[in-house]
N, C-alpha and C positions, 0 to 999 in steps of 0.2 A: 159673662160669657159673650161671646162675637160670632156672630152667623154670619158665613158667608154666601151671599144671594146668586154669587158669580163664578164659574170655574176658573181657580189660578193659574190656569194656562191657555185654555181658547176662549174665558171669559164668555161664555155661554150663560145663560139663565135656567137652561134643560136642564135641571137636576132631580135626580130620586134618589132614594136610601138606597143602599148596598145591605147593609147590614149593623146590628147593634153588637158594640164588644164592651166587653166591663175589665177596669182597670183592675187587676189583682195586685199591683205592687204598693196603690199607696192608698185609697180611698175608699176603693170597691163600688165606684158609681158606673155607670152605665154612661155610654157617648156611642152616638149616633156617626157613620160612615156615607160618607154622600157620593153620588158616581155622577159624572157628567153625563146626560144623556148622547152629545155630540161626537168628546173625544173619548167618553169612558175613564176619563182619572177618576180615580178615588181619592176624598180627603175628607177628615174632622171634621166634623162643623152641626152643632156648635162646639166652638171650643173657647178652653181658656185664653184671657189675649194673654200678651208680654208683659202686663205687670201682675196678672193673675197666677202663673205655669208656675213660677218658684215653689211653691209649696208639694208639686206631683213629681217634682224629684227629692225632696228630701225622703227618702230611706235608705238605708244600712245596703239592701240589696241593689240598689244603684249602682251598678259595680265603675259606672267610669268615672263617676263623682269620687264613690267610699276607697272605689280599690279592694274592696273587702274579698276576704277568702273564706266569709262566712256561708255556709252551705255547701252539698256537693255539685251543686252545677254552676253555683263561682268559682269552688276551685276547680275545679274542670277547664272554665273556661280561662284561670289564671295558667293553668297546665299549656293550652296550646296557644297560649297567645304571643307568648318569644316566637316559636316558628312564623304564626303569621304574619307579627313585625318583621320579622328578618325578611318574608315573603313582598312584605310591601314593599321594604328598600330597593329589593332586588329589582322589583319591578318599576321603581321609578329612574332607578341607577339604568337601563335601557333609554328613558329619554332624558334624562336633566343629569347634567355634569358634574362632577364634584367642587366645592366653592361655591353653587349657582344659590341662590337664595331660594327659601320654602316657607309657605307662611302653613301652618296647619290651623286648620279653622274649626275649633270644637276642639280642642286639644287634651279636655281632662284632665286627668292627672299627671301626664305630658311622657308618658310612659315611651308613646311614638316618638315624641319629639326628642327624646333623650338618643333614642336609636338612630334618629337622623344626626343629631349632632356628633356621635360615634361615628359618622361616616362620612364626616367633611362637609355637612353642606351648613350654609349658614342659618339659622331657622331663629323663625318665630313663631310663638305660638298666642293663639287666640282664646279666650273663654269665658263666658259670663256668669259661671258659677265661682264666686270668693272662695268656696269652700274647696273647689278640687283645683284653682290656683295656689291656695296658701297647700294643700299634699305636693302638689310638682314643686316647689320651692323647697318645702323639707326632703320630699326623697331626693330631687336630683338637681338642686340648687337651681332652677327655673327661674326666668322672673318671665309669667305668663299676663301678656294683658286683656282687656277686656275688652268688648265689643264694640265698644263707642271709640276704643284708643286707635281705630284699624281705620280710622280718616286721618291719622296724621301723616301718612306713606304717601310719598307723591306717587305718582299714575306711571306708570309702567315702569317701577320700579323692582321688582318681585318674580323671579324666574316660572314659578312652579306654588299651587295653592292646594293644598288637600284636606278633604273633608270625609271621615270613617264613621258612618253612621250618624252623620250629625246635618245631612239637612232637607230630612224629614221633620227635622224640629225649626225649623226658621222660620219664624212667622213672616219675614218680610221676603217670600219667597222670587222674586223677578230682578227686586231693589238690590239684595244680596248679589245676587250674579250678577249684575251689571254694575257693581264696585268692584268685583272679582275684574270682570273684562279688562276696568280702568286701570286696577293696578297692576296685572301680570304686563311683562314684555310683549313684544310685537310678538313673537314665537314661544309663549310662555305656555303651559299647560296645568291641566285640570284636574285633579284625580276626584272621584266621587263613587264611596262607595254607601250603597242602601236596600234593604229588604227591597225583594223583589214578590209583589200581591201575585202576579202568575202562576206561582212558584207550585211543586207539585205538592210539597206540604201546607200552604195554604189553603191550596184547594180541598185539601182531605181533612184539614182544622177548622178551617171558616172559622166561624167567631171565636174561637178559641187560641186561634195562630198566635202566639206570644208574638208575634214580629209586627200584630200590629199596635200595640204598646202603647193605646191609647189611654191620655192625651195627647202624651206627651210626644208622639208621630203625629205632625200635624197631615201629611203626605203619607200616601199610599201607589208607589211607582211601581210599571214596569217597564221594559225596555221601547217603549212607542211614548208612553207618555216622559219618560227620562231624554228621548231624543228630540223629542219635539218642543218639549220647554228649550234647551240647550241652546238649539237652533233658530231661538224667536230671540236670542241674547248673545247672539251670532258667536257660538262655538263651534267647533267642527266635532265631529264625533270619531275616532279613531281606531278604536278598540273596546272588547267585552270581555272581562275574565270575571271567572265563579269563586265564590269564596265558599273552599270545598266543607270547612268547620262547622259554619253557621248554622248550616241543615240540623245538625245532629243538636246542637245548643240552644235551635229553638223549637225543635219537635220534643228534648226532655223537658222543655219551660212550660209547651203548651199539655203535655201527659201530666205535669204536675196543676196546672190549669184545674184540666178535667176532675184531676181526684179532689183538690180543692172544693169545688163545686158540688163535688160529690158529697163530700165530708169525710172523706177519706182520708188515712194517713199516705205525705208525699214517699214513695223508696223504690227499691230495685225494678217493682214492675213497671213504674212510668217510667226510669231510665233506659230500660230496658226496651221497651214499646219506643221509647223516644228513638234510640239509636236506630232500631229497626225501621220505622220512618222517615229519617234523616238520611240515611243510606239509601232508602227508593228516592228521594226526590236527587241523591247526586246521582243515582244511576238512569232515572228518565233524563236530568241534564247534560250526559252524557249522548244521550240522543237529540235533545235540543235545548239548548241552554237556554231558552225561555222557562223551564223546569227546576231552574238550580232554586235554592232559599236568597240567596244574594247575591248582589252583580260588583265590580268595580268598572265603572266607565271612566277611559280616557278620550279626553277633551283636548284639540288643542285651540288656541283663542283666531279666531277669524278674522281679516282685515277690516 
């Protein structure tokens, strides 16, 4: 395990716990949540480093590894996830062109990346799991590379980079984005979308919020600490949209938490509960999107 003594963005030493959460999906251990006393992030620590984390994504229920539509809050969320691919095209077809190059970073099973290439842009995809590289290559003839192969791109080569829930898991969180800066174009953009720790189900789960999904969330953002790293790795910040699904898929994760805990059997009433939850936190985000479960930040890259 790796402790960190420093906060990964104003590098502070002020740190206290926030809170303890226990993994339910792959060990059942316990990890400690640390808040900077200065800027207030939240992050991991201790945590696994990068040659430790391989092992807290191996499960079945890993859905962007497995792809599984084992259970009903996999399939559920196999159910709206065409819409919100379709959702994310749409909203990058507003700023990048067709033709324009996309590298997606955290690609999985390349589900996204398949939709991008049904839409004319040229793409690449990125990903350090072998396992949900060799799924995108069977389901949609993919050839996805890995983390170390994303030095061979020259520098500002790369129209447009996005990242869907994937870098709350980066261990080298500053180094990452300033390879990003290097390779996008002079007017190239950013997409970045992440659990949002503000969020009104958060609040009302605390240790239980499945969205903090530790370990394997090394980061715990909201829209201050999302803007502020950005802008130390000179992005601009552009735009905020709510990913209106997420609420509901991870308030029935965190009802199913609960009865776990409990020893309870998981069914209808945590779903139930869950959706009921999920809907208050999109209806408070409706009043201030500091409220939503999840954000998508657009980035464009700074001179």
């Amino acid at each position: 395990m790796e402790k960190l003594l420093h906060c990964p963005i104003c590098e502070s030493n002020q740190l206290t716990t926030f809170l303890e959460a226990k993994d339910y999906t792959v060990s059942n251990d316990y990890f400690t949540i640390n808040q900077c006393i200065k800027c207030k992030f939240k992050f991991t620590s201790p945590r696994p480093d990068i040659n430790e984390i391989g092992p807290y994504y191996q499960s079945e229920n890993y859905i962007s590894h497995s792809n599984t539509s084992k259970g009903f809050v996999n399939s559920l969320y196999k159910m709206v996830r065409q819409y919100t691919i379709n959702q994310k095209v749409k909203i990058i077809k507003r700023y990048v062109s067709k033709g324009s190059s996309i590298m997606d970073y955290g690609a999985g099973t390349g589900v996204f990346l398949d939709a991008l290439s049904k839409s004319d842009f040229t793409t690449i995809g990125v990903e350090p799991s072998e396992q949900a590289r060799v799924k995108a290559n069977a389901e949609y003839g993919l050839e996805i590379i890995d983390v170390a192969s994303v030095q061979q791109f020259d520098k500002q080569s790369i129209n447009c980079i996005t990242l869907w829930h994937v870098l709350e898991h980066v261990h080298s969180l500053k180094e990452t984005l300033e390879t990003f800066h290097s390779l996008l174009t002079s007017n190239g953009y950013l997409f970045i979308a992440v659990p949002n720790s503000d969020s009104f189900d958060a609040g009302h789960y605390k240790n239980y919020w499945a969205a903090y999904d530790v370990p394997r969330h090394l980061y715990h953002f909201n829209i201050e600490s999302m803007t502020s790293l950005m802008s130390s790795v000179n992005f601009v910040h552009l735009k905020t949209i709510p990913m209106l699904f997420d609420s509901t898929y991870v308030s029935i994760l965190s009802e199913n938490y609960i009865a776990k805990e409990r020893g309870d059997k998981q069914g209808v009433k945590e779903v139930i509960k869950g959706m009921f939850w999920g809907l208050s936190s999109n209806v408070k985000g409706i009043r201030n999107i500091k409220n939503f479960s999840s954000l998508i930040y657009i980035f464009k890259k700074a001179s």
